[in-house]
C-alpha positions as a printed Julia matrix, in Angstrom:
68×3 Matrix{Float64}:
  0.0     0.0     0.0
  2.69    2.18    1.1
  4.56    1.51   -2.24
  1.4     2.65   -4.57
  1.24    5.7    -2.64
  4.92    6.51   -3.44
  4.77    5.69   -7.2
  1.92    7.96   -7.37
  3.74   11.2    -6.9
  6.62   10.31   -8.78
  7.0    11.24  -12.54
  7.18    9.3   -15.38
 10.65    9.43  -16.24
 11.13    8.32  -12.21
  9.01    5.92  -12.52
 10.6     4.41  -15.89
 14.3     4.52  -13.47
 12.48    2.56  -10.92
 11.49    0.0   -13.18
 15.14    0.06  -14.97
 16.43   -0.82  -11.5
 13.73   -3.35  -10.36
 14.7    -5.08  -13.29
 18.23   -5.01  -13.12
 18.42   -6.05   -9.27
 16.0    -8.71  -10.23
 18.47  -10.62  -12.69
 20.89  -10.09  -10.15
 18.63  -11.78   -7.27
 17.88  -14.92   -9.72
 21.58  -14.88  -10.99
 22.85  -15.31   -7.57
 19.97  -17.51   -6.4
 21.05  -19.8    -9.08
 24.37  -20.09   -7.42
 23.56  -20.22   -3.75
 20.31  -19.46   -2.24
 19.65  -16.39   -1.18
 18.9   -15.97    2.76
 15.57  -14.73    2.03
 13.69  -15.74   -1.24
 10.94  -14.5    -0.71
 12.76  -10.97   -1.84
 12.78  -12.06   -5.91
  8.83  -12.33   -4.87
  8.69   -8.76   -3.74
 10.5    -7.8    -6.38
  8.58   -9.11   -9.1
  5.79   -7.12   -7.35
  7.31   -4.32   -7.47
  8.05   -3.83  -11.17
  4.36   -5.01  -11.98
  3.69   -2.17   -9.92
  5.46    0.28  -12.06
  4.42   -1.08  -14.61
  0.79   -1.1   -13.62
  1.23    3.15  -12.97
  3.16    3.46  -16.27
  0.04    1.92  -17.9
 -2.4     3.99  -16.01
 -0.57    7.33  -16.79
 -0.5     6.18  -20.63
 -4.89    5.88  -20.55
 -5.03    8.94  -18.44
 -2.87   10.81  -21.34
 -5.11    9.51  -24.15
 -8.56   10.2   -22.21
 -7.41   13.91  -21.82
């Protein structure tokens, strides 16, 4: 909840450097899972929520844009 309310007021191009990041630490989360598990896993799960997040407020800004 806390997270939507933070993606809310920030802009699109911060929102788009999120996402970059997200992704990024993601493959980095997996790569290294791969290896030797992580302490807590459950962290490539909150992750994954995350960028569908961003993704989700990227999409919503997009409809708002063309309904204006």
């Amino acid at each position: 909840m806390k997270n939507e309310l933070v993606l809310k007021e920030l802009s699109t191009a911060e929102v788009k450097e999120r996402l970059d990041a997200e992704r990024a630490q993601l493959q980095k989360m997996i790569l290294n899972h791969a290896i030797s598990p992580l302490e807590n896993p459950n962290k490539i799960k909150e992750s994954r929520k995350t960028i569908a997040r961003c993704l989700t407020e990227l999409r919503a800004r997009e409809i708002a844009e063309q309904n204006a």
